[in-house]
PDBQT receptor file of N, H, CA, C and O in Angstrom, charges set to zero:
ATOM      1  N   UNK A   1       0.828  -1.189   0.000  1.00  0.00    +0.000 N 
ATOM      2  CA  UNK A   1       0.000   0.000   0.000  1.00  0.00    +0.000 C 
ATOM      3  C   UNK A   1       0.874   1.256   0.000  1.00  0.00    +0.000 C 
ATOM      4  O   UNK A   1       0.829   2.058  -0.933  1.00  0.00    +0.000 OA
ATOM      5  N   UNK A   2       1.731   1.423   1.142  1.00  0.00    +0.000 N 
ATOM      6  H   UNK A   2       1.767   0.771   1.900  1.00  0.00    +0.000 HD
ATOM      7  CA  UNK A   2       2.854   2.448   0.668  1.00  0.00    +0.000 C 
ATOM      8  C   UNK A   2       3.652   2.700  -0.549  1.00  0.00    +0.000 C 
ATOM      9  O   UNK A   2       3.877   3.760  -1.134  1.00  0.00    +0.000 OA
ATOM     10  N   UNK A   3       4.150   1.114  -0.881  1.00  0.00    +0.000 N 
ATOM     11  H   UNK A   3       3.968   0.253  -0.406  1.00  0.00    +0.000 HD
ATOM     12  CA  UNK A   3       4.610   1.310  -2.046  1.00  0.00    +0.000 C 
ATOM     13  C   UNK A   3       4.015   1.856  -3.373  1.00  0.00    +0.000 C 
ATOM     14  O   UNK A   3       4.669   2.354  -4.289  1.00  0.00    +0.000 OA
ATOM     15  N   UNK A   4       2.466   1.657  -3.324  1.00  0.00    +0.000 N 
ATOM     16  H   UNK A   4       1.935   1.252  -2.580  1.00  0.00    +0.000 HD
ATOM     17  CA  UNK A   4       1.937   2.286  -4.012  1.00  0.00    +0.000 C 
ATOM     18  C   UNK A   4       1.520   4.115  -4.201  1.00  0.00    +0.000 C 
ATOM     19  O   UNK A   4       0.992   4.748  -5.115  1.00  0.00    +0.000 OA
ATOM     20  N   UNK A   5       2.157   4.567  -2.610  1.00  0.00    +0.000 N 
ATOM     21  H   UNK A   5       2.587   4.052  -1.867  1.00  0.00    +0.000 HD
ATOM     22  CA  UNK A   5       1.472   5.819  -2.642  1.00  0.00    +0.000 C 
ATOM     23  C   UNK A   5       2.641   6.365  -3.359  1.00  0.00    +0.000 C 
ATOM     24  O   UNK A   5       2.642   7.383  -4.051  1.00  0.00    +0.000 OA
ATOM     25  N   UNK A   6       3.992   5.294  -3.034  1.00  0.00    +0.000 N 
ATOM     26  H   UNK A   6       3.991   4.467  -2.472  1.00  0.00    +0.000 HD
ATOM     27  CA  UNK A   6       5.198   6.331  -3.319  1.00  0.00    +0.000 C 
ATOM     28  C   UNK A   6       5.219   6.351  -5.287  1.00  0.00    +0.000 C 
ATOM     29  O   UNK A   6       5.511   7.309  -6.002  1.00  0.00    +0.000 OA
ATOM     30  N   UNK A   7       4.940   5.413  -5.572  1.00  0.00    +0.000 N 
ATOM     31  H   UNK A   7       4.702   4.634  -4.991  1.00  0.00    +0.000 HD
ATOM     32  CA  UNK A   7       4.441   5.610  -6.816  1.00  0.00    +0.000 C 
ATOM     33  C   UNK A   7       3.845   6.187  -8.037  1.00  0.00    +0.000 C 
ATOM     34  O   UNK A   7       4.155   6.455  -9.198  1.00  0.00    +0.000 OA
ATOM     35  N   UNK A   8       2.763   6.256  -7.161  1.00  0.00    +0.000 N 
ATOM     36  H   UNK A   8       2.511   6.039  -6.218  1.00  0.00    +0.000 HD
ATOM     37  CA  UNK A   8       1.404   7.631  -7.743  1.00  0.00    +0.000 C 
ATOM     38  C   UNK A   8       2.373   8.553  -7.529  1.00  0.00    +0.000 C 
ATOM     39  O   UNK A   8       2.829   9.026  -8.569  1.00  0.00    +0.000 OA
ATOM     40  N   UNK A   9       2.845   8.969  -6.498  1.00  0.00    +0.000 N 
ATOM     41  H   UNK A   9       2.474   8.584  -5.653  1.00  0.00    +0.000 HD
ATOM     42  CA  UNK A   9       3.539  10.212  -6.199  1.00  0.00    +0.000 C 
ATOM     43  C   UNK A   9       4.781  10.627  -7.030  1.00  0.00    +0.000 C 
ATOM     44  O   UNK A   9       4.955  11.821  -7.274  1.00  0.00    +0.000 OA
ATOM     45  N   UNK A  10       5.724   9.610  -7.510  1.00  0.00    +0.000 N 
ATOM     46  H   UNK A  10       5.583   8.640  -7.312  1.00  0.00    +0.000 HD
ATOM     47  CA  UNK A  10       6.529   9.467  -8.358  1.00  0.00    +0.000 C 
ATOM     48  C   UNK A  10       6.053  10.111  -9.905  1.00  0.00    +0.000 C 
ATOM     49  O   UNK A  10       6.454  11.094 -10.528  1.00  0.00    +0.000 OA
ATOM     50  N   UNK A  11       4.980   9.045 -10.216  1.00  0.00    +0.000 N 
ATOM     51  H   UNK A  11       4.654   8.246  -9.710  1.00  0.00    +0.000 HD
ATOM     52  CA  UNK A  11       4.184   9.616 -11.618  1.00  0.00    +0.000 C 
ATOM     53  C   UNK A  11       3.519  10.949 -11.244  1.00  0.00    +0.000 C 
ATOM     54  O   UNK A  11       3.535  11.634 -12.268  1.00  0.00    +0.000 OA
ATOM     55  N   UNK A  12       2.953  11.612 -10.261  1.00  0.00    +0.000 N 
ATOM     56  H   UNK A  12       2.940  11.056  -9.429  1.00  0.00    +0.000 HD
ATOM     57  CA  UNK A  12       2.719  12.852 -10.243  1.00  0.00    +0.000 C 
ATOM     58  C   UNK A  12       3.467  13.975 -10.589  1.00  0.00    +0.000 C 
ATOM     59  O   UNK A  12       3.041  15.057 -10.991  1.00  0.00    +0.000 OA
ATOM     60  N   UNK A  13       4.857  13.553 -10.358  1.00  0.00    +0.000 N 
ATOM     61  H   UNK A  13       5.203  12.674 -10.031  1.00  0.00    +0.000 HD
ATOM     62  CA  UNK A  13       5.766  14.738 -10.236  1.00  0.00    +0.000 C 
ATOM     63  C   UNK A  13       6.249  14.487 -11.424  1.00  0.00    +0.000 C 
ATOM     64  O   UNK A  13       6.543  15.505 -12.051  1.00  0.00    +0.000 OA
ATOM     65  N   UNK A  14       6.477  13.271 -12.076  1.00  0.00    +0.000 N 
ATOM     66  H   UNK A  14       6.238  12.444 -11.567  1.00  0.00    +0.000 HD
ATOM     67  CA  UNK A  14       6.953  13.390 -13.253  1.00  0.00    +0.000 C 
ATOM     68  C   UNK A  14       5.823  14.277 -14.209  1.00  0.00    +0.000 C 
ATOM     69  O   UNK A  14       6.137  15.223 -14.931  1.00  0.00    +0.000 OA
ATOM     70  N   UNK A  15       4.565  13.787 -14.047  1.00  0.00    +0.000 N 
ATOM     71  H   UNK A  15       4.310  13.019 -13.460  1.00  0.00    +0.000 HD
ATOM     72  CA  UNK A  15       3.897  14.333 -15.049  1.00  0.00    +0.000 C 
ATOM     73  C   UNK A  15       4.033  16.423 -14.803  1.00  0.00    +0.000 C 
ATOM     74  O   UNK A  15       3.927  17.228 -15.728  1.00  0.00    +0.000 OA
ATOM     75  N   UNK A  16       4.209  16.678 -13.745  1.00  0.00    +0.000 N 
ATOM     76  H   UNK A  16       4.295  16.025 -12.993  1.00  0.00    +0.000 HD
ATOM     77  CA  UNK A  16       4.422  18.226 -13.329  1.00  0.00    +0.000 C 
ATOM     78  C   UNK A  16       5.539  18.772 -13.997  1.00  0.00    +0.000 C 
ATOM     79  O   UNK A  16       5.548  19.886 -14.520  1.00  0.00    +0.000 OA
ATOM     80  N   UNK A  17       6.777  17.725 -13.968  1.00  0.00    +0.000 N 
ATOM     81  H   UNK A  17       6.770  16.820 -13.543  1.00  0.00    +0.000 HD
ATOM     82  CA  UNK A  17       7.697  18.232 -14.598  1.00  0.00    +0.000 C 
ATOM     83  C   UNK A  17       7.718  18.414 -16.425  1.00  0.00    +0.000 C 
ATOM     84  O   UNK A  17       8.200  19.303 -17.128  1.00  0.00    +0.000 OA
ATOM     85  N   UNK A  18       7.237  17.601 -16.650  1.00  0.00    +0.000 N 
ATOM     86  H   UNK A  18       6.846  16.879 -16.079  1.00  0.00    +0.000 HD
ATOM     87  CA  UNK A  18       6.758  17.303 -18.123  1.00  0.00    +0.000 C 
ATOM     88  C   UNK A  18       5.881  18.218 -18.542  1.00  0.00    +0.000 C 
ATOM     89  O   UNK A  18       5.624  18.226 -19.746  1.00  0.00    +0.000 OA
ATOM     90  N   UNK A  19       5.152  19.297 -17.566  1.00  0.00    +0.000 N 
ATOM     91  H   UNK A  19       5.360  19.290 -16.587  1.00  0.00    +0.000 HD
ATOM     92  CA  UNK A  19       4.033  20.102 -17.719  1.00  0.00    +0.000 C 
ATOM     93  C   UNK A  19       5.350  21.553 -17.794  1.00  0.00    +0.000 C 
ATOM     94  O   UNK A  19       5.225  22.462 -18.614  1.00  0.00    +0.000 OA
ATOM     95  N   UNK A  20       6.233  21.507 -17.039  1.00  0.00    +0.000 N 
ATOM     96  H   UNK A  20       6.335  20.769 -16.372  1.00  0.00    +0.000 HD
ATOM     97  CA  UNK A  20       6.733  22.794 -17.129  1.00  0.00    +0.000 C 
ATOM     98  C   UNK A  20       7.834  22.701 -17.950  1.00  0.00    +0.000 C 
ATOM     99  O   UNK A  20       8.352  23.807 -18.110  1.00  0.00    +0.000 OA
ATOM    100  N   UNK A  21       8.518  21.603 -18.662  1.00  0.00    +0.000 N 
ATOM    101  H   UNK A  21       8.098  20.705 -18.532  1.00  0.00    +0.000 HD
ATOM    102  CA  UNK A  21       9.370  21.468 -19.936  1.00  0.00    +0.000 C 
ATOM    103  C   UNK A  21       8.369  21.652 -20.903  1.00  0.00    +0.000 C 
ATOM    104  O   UNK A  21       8.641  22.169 -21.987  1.00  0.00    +0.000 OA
ATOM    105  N   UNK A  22       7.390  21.326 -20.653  1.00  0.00    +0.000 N 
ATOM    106  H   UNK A  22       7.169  20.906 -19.772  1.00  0.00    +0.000 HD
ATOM    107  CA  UNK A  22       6.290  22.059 -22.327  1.00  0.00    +0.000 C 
ATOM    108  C   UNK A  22       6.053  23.592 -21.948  1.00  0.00    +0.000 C 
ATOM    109  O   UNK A  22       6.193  24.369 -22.892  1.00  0.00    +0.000 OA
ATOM    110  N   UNK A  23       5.793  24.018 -21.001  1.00  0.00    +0.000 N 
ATOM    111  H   UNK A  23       5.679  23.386 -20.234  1.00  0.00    +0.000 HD
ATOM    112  CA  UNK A  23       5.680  25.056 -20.252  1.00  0.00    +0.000 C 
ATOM    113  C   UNK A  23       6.975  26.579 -21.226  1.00  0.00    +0.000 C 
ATOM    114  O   UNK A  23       6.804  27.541 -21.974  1.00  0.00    +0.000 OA
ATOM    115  N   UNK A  24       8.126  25.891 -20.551  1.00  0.00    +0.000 N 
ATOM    116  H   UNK A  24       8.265  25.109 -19.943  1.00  0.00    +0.000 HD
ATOM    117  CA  UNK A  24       8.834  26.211 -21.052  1.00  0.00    +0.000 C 
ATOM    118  C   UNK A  24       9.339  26.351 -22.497  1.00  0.00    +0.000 C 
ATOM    119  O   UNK A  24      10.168  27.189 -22.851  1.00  0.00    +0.000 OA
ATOM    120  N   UNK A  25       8.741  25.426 -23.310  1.00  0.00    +0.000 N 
ATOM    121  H   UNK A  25       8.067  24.746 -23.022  1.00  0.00    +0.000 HD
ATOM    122  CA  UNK A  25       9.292  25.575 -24.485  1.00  0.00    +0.000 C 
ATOM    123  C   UNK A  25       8.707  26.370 -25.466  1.00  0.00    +0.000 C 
ATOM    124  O   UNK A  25       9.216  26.942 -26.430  1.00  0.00    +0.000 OA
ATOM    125  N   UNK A  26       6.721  26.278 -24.782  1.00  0.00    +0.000 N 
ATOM    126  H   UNK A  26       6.308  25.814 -23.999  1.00  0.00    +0.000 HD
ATOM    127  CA  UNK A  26       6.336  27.206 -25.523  1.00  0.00    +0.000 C 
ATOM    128  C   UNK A  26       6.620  28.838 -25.364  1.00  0.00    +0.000 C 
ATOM    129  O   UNK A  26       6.575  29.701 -26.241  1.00  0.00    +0.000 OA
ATOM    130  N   UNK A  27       6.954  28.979 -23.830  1.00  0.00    +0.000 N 
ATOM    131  H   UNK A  27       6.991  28.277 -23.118  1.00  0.00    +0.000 HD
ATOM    132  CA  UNK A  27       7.693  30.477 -23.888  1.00  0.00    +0.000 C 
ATOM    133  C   UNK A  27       8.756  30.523 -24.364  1.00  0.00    +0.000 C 
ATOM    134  O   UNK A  27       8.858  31.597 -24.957  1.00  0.00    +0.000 OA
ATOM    135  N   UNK A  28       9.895  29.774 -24.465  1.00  0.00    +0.000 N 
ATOM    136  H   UNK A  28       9.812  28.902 -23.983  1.00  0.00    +0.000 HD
ATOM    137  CA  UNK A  28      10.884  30.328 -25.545  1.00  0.00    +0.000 C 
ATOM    138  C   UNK A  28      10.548  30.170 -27.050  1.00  0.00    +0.000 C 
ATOM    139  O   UNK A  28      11.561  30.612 -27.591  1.00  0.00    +0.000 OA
ATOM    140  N   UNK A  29       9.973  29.913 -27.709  1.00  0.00    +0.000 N 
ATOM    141  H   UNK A  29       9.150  29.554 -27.270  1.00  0.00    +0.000 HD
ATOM    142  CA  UNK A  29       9.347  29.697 -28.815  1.00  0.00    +0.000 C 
ATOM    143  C   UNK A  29       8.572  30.869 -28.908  1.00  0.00    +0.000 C 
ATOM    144  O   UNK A  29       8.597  31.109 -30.115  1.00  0.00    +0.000 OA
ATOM    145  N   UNK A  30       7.938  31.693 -28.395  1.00  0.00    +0.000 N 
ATOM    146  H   UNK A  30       7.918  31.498 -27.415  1.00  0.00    +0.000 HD
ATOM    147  CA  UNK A  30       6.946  32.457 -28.512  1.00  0.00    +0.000 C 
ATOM    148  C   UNK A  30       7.550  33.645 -28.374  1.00  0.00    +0.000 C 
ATOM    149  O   UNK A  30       7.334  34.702 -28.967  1.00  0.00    +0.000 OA
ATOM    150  N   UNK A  31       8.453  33.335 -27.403  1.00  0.00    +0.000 N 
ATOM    151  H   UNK A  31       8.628  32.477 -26.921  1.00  0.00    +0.000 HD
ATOM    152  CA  UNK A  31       9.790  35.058 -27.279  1.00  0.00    +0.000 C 
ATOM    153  C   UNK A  31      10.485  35.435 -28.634  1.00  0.00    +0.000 C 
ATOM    154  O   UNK A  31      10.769  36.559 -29.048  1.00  0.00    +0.000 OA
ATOM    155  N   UNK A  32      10.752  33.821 -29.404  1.00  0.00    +0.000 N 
ATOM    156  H   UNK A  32      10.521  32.908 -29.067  1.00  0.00    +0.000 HD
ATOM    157  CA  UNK A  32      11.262  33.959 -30.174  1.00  0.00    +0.000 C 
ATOM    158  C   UNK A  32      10.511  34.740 -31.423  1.00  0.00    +0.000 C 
ATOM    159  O   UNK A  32      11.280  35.248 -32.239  1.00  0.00    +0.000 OA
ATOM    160  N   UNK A  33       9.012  34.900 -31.679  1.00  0.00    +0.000 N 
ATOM    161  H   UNK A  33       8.387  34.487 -31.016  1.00  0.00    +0.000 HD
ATOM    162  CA  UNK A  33       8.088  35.106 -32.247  1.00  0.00    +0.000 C 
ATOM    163  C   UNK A  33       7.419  36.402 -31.569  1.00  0.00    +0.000 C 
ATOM    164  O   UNK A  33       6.354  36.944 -31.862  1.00  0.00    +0.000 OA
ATOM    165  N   UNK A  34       8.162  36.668 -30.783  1.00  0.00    +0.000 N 
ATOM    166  H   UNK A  34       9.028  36.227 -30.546  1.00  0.00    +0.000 HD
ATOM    167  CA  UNK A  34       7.672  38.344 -30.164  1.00  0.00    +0.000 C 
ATOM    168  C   UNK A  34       6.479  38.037 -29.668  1.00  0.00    +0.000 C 
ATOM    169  O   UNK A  34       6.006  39.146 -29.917  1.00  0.00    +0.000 OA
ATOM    170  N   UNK A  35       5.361  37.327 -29.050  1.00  0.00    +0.000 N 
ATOM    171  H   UNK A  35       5.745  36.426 -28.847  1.00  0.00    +0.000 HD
ATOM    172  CA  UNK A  35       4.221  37.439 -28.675  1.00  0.00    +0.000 C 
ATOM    173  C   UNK A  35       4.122  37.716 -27.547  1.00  0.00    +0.000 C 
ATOM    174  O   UNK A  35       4.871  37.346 -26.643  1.00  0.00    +0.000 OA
ATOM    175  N   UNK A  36       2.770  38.702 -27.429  1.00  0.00    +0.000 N 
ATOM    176  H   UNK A  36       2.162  39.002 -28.164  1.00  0.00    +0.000 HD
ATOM    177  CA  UNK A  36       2.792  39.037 -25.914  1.00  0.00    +0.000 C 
ATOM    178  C   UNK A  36       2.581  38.867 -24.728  1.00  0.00    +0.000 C 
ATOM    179  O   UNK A  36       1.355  38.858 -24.622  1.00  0.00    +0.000 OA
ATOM    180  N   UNK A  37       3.234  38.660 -23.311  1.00  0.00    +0.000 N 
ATOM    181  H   UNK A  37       4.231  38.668 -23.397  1.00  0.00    +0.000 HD
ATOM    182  CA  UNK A  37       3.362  38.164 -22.386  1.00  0.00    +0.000 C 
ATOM    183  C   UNK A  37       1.623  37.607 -22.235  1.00  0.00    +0.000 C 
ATOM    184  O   UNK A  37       1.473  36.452 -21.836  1.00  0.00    +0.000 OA
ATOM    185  N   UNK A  38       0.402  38.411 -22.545  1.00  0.00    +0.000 N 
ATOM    186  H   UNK A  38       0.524  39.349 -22.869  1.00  0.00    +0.000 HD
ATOM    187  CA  UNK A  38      -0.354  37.762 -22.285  1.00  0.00    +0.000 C 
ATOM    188  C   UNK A  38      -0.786  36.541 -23.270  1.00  0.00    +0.000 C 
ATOM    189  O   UNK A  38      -1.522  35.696 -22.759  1.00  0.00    +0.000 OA
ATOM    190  N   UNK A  39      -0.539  36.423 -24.156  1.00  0.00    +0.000 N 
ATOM    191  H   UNK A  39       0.059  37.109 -24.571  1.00  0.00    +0.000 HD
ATOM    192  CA  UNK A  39      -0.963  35.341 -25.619  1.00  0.00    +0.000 C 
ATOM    193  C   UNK A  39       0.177  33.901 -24.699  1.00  0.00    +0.000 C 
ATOM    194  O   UNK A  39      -0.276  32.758 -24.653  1.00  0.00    +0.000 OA
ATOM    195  N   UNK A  40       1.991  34.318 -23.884  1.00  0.00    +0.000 N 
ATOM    196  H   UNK A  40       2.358  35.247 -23.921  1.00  0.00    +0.000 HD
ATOM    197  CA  UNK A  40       2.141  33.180 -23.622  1.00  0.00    +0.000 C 
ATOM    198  C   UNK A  40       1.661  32.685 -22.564  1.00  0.00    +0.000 C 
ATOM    199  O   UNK A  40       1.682  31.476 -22.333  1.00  0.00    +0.000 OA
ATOM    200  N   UNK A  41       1.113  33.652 -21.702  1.00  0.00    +0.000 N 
ATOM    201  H   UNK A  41       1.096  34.634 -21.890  1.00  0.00    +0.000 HD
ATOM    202  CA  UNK A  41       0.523  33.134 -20.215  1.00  0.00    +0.000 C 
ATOM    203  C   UNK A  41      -0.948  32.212 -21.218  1.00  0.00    +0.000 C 
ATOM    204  O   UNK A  41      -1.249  31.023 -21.327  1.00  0.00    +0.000 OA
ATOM    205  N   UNK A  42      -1.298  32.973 -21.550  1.00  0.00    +0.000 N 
ATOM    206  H   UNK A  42      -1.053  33.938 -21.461  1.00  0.00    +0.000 HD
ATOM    207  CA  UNK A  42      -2.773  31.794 -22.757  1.00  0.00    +0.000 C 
ATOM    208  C   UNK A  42      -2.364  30.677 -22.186  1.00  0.00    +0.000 C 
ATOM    209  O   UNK A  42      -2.794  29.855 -21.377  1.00  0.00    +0.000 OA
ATOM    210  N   UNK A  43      -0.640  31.018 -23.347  1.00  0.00    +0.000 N 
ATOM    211  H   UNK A  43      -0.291  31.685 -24.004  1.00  0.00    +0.000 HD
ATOM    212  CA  UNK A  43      -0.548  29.322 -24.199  1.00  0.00    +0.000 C 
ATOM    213  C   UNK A  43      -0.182  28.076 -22.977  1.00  0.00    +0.000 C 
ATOM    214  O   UNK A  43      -0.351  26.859 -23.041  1.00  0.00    +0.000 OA
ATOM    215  N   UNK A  44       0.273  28.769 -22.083  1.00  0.00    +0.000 N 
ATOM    216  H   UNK A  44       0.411  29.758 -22.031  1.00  0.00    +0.000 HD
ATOM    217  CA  UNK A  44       0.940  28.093 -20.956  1.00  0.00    +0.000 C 
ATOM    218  C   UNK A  44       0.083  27.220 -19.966  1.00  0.00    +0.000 C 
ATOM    219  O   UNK A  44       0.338  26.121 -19.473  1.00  0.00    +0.000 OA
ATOM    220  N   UNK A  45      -1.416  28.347 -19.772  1.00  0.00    +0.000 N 
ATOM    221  H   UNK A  45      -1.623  29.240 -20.173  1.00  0.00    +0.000 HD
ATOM    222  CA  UNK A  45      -2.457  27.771 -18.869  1.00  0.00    +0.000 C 
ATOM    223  C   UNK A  45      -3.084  26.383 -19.847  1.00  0.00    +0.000 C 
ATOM    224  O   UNK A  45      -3.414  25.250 -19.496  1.00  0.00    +0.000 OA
ATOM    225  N   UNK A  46      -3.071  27.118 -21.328  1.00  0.00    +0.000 N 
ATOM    226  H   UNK A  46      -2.804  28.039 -21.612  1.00  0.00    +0.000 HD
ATOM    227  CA  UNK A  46      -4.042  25.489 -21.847  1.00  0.00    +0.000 C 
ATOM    228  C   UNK A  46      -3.260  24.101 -22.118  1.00  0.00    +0.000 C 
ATOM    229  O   UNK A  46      -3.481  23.211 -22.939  1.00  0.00    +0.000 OA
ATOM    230  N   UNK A  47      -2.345  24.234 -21.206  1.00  0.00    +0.000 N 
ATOM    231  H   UNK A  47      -2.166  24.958 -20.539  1.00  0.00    +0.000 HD
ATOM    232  CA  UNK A  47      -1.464  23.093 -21.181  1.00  0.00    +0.000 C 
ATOM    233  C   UNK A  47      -2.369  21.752 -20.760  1.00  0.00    +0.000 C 
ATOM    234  O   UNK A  47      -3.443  22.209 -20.369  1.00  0.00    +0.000 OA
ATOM    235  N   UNK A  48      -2.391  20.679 -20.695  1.00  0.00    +0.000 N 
ATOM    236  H   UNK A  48      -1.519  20.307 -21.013  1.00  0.00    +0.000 HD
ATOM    237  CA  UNK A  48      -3.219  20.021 -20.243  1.00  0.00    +0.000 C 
ATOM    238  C   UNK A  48      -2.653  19.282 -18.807  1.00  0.00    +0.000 C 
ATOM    239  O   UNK A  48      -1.615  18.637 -18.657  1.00  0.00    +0.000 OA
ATOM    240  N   UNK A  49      -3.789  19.634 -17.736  1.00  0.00    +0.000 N 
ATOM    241  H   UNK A  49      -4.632  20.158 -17.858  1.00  0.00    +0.000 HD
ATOM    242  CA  UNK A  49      -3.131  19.318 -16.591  1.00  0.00    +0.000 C 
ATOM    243  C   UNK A  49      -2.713  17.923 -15.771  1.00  0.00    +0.000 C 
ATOM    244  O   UNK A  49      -1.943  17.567 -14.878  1.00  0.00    +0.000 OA
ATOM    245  N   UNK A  50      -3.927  17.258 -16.838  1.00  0.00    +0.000 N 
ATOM    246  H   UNK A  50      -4.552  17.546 -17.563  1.00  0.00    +0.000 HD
ATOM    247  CA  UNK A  50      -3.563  15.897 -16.418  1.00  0.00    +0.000 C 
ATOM    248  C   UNK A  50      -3.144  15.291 -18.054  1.00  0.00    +0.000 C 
ATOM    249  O   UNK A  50      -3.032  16.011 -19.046  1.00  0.00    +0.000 OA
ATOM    250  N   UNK A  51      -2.936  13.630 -18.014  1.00  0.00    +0.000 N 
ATOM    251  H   UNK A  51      -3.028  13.046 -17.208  1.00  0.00    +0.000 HD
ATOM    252  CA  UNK A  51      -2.230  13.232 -18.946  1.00  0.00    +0.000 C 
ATOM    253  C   UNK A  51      -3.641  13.043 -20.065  1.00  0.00    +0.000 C 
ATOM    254  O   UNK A  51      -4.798  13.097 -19.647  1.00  0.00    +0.000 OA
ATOM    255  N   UNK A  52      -3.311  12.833 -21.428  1.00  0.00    +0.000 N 
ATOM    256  H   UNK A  52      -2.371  12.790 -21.767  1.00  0.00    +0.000 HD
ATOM    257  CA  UNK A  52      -4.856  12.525 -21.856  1.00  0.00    +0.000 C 
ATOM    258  C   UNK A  52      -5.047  11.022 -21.985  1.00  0.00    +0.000 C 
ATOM    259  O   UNK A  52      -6.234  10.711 -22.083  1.00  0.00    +0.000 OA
ATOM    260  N   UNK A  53      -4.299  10.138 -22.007  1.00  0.00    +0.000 N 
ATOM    261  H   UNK A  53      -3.334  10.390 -21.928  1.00  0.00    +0.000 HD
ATOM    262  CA  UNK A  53      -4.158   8.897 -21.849  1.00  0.00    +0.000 C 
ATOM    263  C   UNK A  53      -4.805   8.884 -20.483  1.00  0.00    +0.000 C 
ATOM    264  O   UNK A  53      -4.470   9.716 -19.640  1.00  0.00    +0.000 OA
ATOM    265  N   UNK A  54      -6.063   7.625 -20.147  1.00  0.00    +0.000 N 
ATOM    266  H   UNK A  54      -6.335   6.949 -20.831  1.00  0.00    +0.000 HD
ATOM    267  CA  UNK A  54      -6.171   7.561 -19.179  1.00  0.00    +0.000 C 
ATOM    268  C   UNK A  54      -5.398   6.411 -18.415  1.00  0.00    +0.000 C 
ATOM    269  O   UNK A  54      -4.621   5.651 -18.993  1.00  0.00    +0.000 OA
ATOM    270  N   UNK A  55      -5.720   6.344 -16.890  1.00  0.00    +0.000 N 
ATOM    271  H   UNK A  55      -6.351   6.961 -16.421  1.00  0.00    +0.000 HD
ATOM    272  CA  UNK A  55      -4.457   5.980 -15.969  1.00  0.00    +0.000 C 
ATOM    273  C   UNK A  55      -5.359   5.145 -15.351  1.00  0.00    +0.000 C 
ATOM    274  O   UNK A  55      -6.533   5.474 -15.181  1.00  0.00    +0.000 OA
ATOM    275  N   UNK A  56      -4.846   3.964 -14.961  1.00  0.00    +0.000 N 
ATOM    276  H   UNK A  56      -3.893   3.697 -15.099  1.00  0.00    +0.000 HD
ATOM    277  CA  UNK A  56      -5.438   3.041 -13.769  1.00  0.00    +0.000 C 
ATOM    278  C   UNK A  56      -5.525   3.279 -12.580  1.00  0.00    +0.000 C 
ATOM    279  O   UNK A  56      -4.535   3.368 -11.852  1.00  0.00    +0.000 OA
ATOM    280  N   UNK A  57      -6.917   3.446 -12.121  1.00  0.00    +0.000 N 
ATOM    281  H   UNK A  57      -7.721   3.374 -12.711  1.00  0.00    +0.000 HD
ATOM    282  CA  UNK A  57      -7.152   3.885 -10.458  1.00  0.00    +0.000 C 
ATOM    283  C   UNK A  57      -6.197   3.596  -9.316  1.00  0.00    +0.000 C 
ATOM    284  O   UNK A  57      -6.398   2.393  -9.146  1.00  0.00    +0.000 OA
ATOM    285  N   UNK A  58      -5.653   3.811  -8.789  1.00  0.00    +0.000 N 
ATOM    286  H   UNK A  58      -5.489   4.788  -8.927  1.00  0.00    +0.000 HD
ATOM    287  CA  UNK A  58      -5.030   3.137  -7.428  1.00  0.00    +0.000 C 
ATOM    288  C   UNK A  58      -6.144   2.472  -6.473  1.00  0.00    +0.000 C 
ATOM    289  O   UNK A  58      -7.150   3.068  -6.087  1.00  0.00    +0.000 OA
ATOM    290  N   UNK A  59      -5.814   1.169  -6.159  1.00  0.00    +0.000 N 
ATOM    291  H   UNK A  59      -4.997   0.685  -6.472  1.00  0.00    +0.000 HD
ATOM    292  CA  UNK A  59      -7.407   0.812  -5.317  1.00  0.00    +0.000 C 
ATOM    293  C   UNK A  59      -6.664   1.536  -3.793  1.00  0.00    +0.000 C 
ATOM    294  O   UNK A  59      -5.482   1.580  -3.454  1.00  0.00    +0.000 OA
ATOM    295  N   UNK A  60      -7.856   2.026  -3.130  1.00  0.00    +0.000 N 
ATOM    296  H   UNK A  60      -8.817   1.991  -3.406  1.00  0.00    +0.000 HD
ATOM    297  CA  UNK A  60      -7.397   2.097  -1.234  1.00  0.00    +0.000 C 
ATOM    298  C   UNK A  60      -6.957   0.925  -0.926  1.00  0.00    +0.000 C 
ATOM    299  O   UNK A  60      -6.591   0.685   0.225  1.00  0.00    +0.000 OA
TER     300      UNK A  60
């Protein structure tokens, strides 16, 4: 059961980090293209927050 929380928790953070390397790339990409701070804050929020692949429940 622990081993499982440490898990989920593992894939959580990976998927966070994976959210702010896209994060990131679309603001340097977009600097590069002059757009304005508000068009990259846009592009940044419609990131998708969870994965779109769906994921197998953790049972309690």
């Amino acid at each position: 059961m622990a081993m499982q929380r440490i898990v989920t928790r593992i894939e959580q953070l990976a998927l966070s980090i994976d959210r702010m390397k896209a994060a990131n790339a679309i603001i340097r990409r977009m600097e590069k293209d002059l757009s304005s701070e508000e068009d990259m804050i846009a592009a940044v929020v419609a990131i998708p927050a969870f994965p779109l692949t769906p994921q197998p429940e953790a049972s309690s």
